[in-house]
Structure formats: C-alpha cells, structure tokens
LUMLUMBA-130729 format. One record per residue: x, y, z of N, C-alpha, C in turn. Coordinates in steps of 0.1 Angstrom, whole numbers, plus 5000, padded with zeros to 4 digits. Last residue first. Example, Ala and Ser with C-alpha at 12.3 -4.5 7.8 and 13.67 -1.06 7.14 Angstrom:
residues 2
512849785071513749895071512950005079513249435078512349555078513249675078
This chain:
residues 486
499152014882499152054896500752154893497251924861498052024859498552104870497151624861496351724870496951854870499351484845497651474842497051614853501751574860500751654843499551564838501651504884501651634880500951644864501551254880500451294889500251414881504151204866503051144858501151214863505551284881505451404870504351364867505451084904505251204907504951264892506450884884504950874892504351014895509050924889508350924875506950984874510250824906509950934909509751004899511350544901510150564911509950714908511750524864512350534875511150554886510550254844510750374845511150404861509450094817510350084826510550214835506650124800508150054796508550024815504250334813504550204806506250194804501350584812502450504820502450384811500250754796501650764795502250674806497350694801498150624788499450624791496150844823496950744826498050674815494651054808496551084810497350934816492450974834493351084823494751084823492450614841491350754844492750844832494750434856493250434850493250564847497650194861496950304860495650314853500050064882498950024873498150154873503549894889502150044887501650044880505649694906504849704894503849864898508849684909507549704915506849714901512349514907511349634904509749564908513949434939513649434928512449564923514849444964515849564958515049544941513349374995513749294981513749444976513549395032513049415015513749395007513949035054514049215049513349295034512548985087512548945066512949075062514048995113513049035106513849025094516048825124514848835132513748865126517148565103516848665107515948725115518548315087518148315098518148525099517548275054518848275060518148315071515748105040516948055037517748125051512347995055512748145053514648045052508747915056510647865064511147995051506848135072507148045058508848015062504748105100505948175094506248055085501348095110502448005104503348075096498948215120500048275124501248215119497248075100497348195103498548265105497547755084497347845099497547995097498847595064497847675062497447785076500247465081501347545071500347675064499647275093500147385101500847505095498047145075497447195084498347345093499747005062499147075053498947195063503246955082501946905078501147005070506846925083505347035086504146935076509446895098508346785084507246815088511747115097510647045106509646975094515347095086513747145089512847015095517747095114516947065104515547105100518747395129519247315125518247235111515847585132516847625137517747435135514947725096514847665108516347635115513448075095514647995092514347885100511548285098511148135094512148035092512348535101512548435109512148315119514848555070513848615079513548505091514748525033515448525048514048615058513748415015515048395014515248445028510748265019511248385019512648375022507648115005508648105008509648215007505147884991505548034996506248035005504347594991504447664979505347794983506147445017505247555011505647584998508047065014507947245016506747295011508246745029507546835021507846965019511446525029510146635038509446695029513746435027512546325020511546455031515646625014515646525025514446495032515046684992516246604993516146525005511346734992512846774991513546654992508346614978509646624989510646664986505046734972506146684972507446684979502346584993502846654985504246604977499346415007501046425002501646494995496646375006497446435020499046485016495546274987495546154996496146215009495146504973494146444982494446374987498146724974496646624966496046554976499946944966499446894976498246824970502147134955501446974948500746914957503747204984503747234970502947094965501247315010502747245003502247244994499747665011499847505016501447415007498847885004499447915019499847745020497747794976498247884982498947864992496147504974496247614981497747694981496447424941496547394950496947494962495847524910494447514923494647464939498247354895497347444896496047394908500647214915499347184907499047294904503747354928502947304928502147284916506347384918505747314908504547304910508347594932507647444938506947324932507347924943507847764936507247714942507648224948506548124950507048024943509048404977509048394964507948254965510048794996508848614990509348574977511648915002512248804993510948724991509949264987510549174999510749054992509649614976509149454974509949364989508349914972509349844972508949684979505950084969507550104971508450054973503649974946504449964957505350034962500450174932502150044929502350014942497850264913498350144917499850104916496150524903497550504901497750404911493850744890494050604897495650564895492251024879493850954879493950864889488851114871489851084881490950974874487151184853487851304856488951224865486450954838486651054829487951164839486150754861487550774848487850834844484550854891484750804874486150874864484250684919485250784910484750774897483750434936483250574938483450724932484450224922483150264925482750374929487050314931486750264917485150314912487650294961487650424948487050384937486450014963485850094965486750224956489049874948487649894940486549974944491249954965491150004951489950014944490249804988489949944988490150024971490449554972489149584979488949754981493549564975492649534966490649604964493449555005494249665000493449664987492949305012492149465015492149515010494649124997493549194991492649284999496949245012497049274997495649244990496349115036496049305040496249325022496448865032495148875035494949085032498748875020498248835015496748855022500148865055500648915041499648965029499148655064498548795069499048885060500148435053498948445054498548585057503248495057502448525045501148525044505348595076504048535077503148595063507348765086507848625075506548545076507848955092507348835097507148725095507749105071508649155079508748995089505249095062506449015052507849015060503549215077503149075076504849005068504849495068504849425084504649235085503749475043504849535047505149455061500649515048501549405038503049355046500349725058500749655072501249505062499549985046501049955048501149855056498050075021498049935027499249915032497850445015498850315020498250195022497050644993495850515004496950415002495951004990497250874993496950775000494251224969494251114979495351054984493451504960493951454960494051344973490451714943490851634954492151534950488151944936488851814931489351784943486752174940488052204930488752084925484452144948484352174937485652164926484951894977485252054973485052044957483451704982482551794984483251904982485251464984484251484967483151634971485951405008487051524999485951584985484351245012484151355019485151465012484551024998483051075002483251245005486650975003486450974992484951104987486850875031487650995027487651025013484850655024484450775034485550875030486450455011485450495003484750675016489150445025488950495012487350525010487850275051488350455050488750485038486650075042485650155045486350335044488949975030488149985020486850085025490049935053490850025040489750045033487749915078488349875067489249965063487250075111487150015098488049945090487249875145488349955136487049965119486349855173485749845163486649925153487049865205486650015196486049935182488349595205487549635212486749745207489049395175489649535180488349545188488749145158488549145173489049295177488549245134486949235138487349155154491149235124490349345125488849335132492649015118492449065131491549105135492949045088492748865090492448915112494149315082492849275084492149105088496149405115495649335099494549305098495249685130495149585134495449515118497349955127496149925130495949795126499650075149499050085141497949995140499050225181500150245174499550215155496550275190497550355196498850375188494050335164494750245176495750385182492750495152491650385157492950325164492350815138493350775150492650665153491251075119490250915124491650875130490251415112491151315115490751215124488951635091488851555099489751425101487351965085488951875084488951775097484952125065485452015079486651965076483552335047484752355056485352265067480652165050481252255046482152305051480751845056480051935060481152015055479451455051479851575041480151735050479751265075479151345068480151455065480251005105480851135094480151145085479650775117478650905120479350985108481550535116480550575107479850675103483350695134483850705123482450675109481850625163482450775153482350815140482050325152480950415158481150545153484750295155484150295148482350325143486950545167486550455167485550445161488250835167488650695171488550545171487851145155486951025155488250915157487251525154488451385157487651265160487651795132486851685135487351565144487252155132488252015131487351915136485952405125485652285115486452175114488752575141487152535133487252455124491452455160490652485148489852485145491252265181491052315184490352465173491951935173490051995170489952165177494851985171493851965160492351985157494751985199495052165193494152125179494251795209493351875209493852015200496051605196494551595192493651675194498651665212498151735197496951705187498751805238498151705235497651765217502051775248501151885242500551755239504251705268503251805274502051815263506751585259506651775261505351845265506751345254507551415263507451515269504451145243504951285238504951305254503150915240504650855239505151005242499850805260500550855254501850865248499450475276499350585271500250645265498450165288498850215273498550405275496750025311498050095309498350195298494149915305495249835304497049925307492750115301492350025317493250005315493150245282493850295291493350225304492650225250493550145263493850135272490950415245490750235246491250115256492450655249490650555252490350485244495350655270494450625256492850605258495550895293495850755288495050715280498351095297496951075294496850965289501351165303500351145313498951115307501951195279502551045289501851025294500251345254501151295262501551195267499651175218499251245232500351195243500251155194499651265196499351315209501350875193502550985190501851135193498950745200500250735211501350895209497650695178497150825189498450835196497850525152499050615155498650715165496650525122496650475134497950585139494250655099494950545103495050555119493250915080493050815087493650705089492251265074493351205077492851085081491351585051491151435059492251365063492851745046491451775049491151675055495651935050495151805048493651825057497252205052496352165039495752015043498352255076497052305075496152255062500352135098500052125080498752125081500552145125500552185117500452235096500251825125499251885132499252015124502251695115500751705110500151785115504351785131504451865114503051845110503951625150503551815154503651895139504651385140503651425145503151585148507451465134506251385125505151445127509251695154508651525150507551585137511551945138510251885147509951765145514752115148513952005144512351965146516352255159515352315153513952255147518652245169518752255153517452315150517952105189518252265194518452355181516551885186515952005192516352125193519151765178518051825170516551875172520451705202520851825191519751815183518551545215518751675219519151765212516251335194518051365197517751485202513251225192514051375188515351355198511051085209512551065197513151105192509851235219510951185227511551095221508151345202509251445200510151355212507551105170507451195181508451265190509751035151507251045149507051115157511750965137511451095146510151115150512650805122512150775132511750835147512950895096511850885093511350805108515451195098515151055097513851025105514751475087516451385084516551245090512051565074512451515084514051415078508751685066510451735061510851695071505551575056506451595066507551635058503551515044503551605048504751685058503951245025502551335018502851475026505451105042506151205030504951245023503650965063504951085068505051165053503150745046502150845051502650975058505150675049504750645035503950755040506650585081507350655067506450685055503750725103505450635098505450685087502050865111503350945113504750865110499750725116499850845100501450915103500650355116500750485120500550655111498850205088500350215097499550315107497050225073496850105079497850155092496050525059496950405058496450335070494950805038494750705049495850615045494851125033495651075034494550945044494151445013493451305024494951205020492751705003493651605001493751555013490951974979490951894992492351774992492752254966492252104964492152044975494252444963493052494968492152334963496852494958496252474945494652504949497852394982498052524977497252574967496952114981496452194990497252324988498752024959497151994958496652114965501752044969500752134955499752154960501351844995500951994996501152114981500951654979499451654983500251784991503251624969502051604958500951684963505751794984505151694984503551734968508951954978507551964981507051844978511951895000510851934983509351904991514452095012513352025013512652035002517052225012516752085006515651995007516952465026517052465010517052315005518152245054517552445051517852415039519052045062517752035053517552175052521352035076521352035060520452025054520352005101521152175095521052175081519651765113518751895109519551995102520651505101521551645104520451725097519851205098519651265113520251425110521651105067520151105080520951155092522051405045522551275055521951245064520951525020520951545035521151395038521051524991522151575001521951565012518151444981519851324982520951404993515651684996516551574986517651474990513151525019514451645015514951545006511151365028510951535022511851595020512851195048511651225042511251355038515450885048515251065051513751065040515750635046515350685056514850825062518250645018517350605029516850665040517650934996518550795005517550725010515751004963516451064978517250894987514351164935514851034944515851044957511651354936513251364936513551234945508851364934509951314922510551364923507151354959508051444954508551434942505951084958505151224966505851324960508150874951506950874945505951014946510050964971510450984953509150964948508950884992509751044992509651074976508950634991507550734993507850864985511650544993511050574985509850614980512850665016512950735004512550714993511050515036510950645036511650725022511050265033509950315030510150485028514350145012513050175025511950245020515549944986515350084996514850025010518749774982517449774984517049864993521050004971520549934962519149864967521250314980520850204985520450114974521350594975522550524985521850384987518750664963519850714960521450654965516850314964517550474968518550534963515050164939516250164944516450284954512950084924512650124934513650144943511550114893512750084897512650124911508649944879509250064885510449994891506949884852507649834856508249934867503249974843504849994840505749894850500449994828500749964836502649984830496550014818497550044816498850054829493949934827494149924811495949984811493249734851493349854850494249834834492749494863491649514858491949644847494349444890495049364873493449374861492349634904493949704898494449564886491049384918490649494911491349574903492849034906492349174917491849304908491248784891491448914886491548964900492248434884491148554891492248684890493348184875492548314867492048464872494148134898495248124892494448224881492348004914492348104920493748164910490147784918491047754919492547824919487147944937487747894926489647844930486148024959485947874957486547864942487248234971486148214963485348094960489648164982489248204990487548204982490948154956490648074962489448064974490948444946490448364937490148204946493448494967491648584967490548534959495148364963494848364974493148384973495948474936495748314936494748314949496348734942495348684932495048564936498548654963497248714968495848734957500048584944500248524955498948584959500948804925500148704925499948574935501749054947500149044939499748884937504148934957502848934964501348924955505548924932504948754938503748804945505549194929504749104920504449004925505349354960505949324946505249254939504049574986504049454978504049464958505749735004506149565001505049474992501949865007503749875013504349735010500649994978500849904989502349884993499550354973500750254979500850084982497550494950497250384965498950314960496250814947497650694947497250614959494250974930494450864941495650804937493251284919494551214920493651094932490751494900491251414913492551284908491051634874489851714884490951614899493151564848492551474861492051594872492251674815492951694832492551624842491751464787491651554793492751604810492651224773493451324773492951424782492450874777491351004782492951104779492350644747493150704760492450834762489350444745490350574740491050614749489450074737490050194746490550324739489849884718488550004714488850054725492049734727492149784716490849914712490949594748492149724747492249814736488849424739488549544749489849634748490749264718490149354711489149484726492449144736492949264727492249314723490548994751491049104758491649184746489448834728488448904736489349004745491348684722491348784717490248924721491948534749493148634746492348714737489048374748489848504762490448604756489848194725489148294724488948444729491948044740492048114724490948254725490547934758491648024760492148134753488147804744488247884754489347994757489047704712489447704720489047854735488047814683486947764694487447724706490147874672489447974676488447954684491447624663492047704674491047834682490947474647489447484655490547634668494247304644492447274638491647324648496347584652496247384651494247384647497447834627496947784638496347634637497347894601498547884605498547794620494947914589495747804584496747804593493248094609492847984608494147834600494648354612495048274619494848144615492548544592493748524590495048364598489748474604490048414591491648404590490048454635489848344629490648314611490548784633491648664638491148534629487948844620489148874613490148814616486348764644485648654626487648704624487148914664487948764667487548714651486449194652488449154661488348984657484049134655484449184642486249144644483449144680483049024675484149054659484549394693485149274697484849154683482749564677484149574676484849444680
C-alpha cells in the first residue's frame, strides 16, 4: 500500500515538483506517513477498557519542548523525535476555559473531562451552580464521574497520579466537593461541617468502586497523633483532626490492600477480589529528575501505570483507568522547566507502558491536558541546540543577545518567579542548563500561573476516529462514554 502511495505521488507530482523531489528524504517521510494513515481502519467496535491519561499543565509548547528534550537526551538533535502519544493516529484541539473563568484550574476542568458538565473554578463533582465553598447547593448538583459509571457497570477502575490522590484531578474520578481545598477534614470550615460536608479524603475511603489507587498523599489519611513511616524520625505526621486513621478502615474491608513503598509495591499480584491502595509520600510524590533519592523508594508513572494495568486486567468485565502526571503542573508553577519537561516525558513513558500493555482492538487511549501555562519557546535558536540552554548556542560558548547586549533561554515564562529583580543577570550556558534553574519569567510572581489556551488530545484504540476539529473539554467525557457503551 505504502510503496504503491509514493510510485502514484511520484508519477502525478513529478512535473509540478523541483527535479528528483521524490528522492528527497523529507519528501519521501511525508508520504510514508499519509500513506500509514491512510491504510488505517478506524476500530468501530466497544472499548472493553478506558485509559485517560491527564497531563497536568501540559500544553503544546510543553509537549514540544519535552519532544525536543527527550529526542536530546538521546543523543539526537531532538526536533524529529516522536513521544509515545505524537505516535497516536488521531487528535483534537481542546478548549479548556471554566464556566466563570477564562484561564481554568485543575479542579473544573478535571470535573468537565470525568463528568462532561463544564463547571467553575475550583468546585469538584457538581455542576456550574454551586458557588465555591456552599455545601447546601450541592444537594441535586452533583454529576457523576467516568470511573463511578465504570464501577456501577461492574468494571474494575484505578486511578494513579504523581500529586496527592486527594488533589484536584485525581479528587474528580471520586469526589463531590464545593472546593477542591477540602482534602482533609481540618480544612473543612465549621459551617461546612455542620452542612454536612466531607473531605476528599474520607470520600475515598468511602467510594467503594475504585479497585486500585496510586499516588501520594498519606498525611491527609492519618491522624496528628501518628507519625508517618517514613517520616516519622523527622517529625512529619498525620494532617486529620478528628482521630480516624483512614488507611486502616481501608485495609479494614476484605480483600484491601495498603502498600507505601517500593518494596511493597513491587510484591503486588493479580488476586481475586483485591482493592489496593499505594500512598509513597506524605504529601506528593517526588519529580521524576528526584525520584531515585526518596528513602522508601518511590515507583515510576510508568511503573504505577503498567501494575494498575496489570491488576485491573484481571476483571473479565474490562476496566477503567485515570493516569495524572500531575507534578508537570507544579514544575511550571516554578517556573522551572527542567523538572517540567523531565515529569512530561515520564508521563510519556507511562503512555507507552499502557500501550504495551493494552491492545487497540479492545482498549480507548485518550492523551490531553487540562489546561496549559505561559511557557513559551523562541529565540531562533539553531536546530539541535539544547533545549534548557540560550538561544543559538554554538561552540565557541556564545549565543544570541538581547537589546541589552546579554544572552536569553530558549524557554521562557511570561510570569512567575523567574522575574528578575531590576536588570537581568548575564547567565551562562551552564547555569541555565542546571536542574533547579528558574526560566526568567516577564512579570514578577511568586507562582507562574496557567495559560487560558487550548490543549491538545490524542487518541487510539475504538471509536477513537471521532476525535478531531476543535472541541469543548467536556466532549472527552461523551467520547469515553460511547466508545464504551458506559
């Protein structure tokens, strides 16, 4: 099919196109990809299994900013290279706005992706009418989530992220909450204790449908008085006011499971009727450019995708998944792009483990964001020139200069707090490639904030076909729903 695509280009193209066009490398590429698109059948059948993977904040600069990164990191020059997901045969544009918010949050727009009702800021599981914090208005305004269909439906469903399992992205797979900073209950307002209210955290415990669970976040499950096991030479305990240690009522259920650390977490196996929850920090869990100094031993995204993959694949009925990379998000907050960019190709990495562990026929793959931040990438650099480094950077050491004869980063964030404080600093290659090095940033802030632009979503497996043009965030949701006749 391919070879038969490019003789037919050649013949037709040949007069119109410059001499030999077809023996051009690049030439060639482009038609080699239309014609793999082109012998694609779109899968009509029902998606058996759902995976949505979220990455938190990250927009299109990030993707390509972390292609380039991840292609480098290789030894190539890193402008060709493919992440796992710019692999995927079909893709859209998303609008990621709130109902009251031209740039969102995490929490309404999770809410719109898990639910497809677009909702405000900050509120989780309830539609547009409830104003944050007023337990009263959520009686009749709560919607239902993806992954509690799935688990009515009698489908396994899992949830991992990087964050806390009680912050915003990973919150709207199971929670109903008038704001998304309730995780635990001595952050509960008195009146909304008396409303009726519950944290985050005691909504997990209670939601009986999730089979697996992994991230971070022990602090919000255990009291004051008990002190972490990890941390607890150091001080660090519990954040819960009221006494209840909700890791034990969770293993107090048959067939509950609870794992910490990574030892543990290797040990898991398939076992009939098991519901298991992994908690590796106190609060969230380390970036991955970190991860291999954590005392306990943390896994991957890519290790907890491919294990909660493992382990939901043992109900007959299918399975639904949600795999945040939410600490992107945090890195951009920081206006530190190195760490930025290091958690977007985790995040990458865990797409390919599903990948490898799923097949297309029966499984819906679904790649976006919820919403973006101000990175942006200029500068003219070269092709092949680092990433995290000045723009046009060449061998003799020199790049190029601004107005006022200094070098700048390729990558760069309209606010946040890489601002400099009066002139900028005439930064070298070295300090700009570093780890912990904040990108000079236009307007002074403590934290970078999110970008109000559209997101990208990338799709595989049944029914994927129908994603494409433009489309609103809470699209996603129907798109889940009628491939998987949930």
């Amino acid at each position: 099919m391919i070879r038969l695509y490019i003789l037919a280009l050649a013949l037709v193209a040949g007069p119109l196109a410059p001499a030999r066009a077809q023996d051009n490398d690049w030439f060639k590429a482009g038609a080699a990809r239309i014609a793999e698109l082109a012998a694609r059948a779109p899968i009509k059948t029902r998606a058996k299994n759902v995976i949505l993977f979220i990455g938190d904040g990250m927009d299109i600069t990030t993707i390509t900013a972390a292609r380039i990164y991840d292609g480098q990191q290789k030894g190539e020059s890193g402008e060709e290279n493919r992440l796992s997901f710019d692999r995927f045969p079909y893709s859209a544009l998303v609008k990621t706005y709130n109902v009251d918010a031209q740039t969102p949050d995490s929490a309404g727009t999770a809410t719109a992706i898990l639910s497809g009702v677009k909702t405000s800021m900050g509120v989780i599981g309830v539609d547009q009418t409830v104003k944050r914090g007023d337990c009263a208005a959520m009686a009749g305004h709560k919607v239902t989530s993806f992954l509690e269909r799935a688990a009515s439906a009698g489908r396994a469903t899992g949830v991992v992220t990087t964050t806390r399992l009680t912050h915003a992205t990973p919150a709207a797979t199971y929670a109903h909450v008038p704001d998304r900073h309730w995780e635990s209950d001595g952050q509960l307002p008195a009146e909304a204790k008396k409303q009726g209210c519950r944290d985050i955290a005691s909504q997990f415990v209670a939601a009986t449908g999730i089979t697996v669970a992994f991230g971070g976040g022990r602090a919000k499950f255990l009291p004051r008085s008990m002190a972490d096991p990890e941390y607890g030479a150091k001080g660090v305990t519990g954040k819960r006011r009221d006494g209840r240690n909700l890791i034990a009522e969770w293993r107090a259920r048959p067939g509950s499971v609870y794992v910490w650390n990574k030892r543990q977490f290797d040990a898991l196996a398939p076992r009939p009727g098991q519901r298991v929850l992994g908690l590796f920090e106190p609060s969230h869990m380390h970036f991955e450019a970190d991860r291999a100094g954590d005392e306990a031993g943390e896994p991957s995204l890519a290790d907890m995708t491919a294990k909660a993959i493992a382990l939901l694949a043992a109900n007959p009925a299918g399975f639904f998944l949600m795999v945040e990379g939410g600490r992107i998000d945090h890195a951009h907050h920081a206006g530190n792009a190195a760490r930025a960019l290091g958690d977007t190709v985790a995040f990458a990495d865990a797409v390919a483990a599903a990948v490898e562990a799923t097949d297309e026929r029966d499984t819906l793959i679904i790649v976006t964001a919820d919403h973006g931040h101000t990175l942006s990438l200029a500068g003219y650099a070269r092709r092949g020139a680092p990433i995290l480094g000045l723009a046009d950077m060449a061998k003799n050491g020199k790049g190029r200069k601004a107005k006022d004869g200094k070098p700048y980063t390729i990558l760069g964030y309209a606010n946040g707090p890489g601002a400099p404080k009066g002139r900028r600093p005439d930064i070298s290659q070295t300090e700009a490639m570093a780890l912990d090095y904040h990108q000079q940033a236009l307007v002074p802030l403590g934290s970078e904030t999110h970008g109000g632009q559209d997101v990208a979503a990338f799709a595989r497996g049944p029914r994927a076909y129908l994603l494409g043009g433009v489309i609103e965030q809470n699209v996603l949701f129907h798109l889940m729903q009628y491939a998987s006749g949930l």
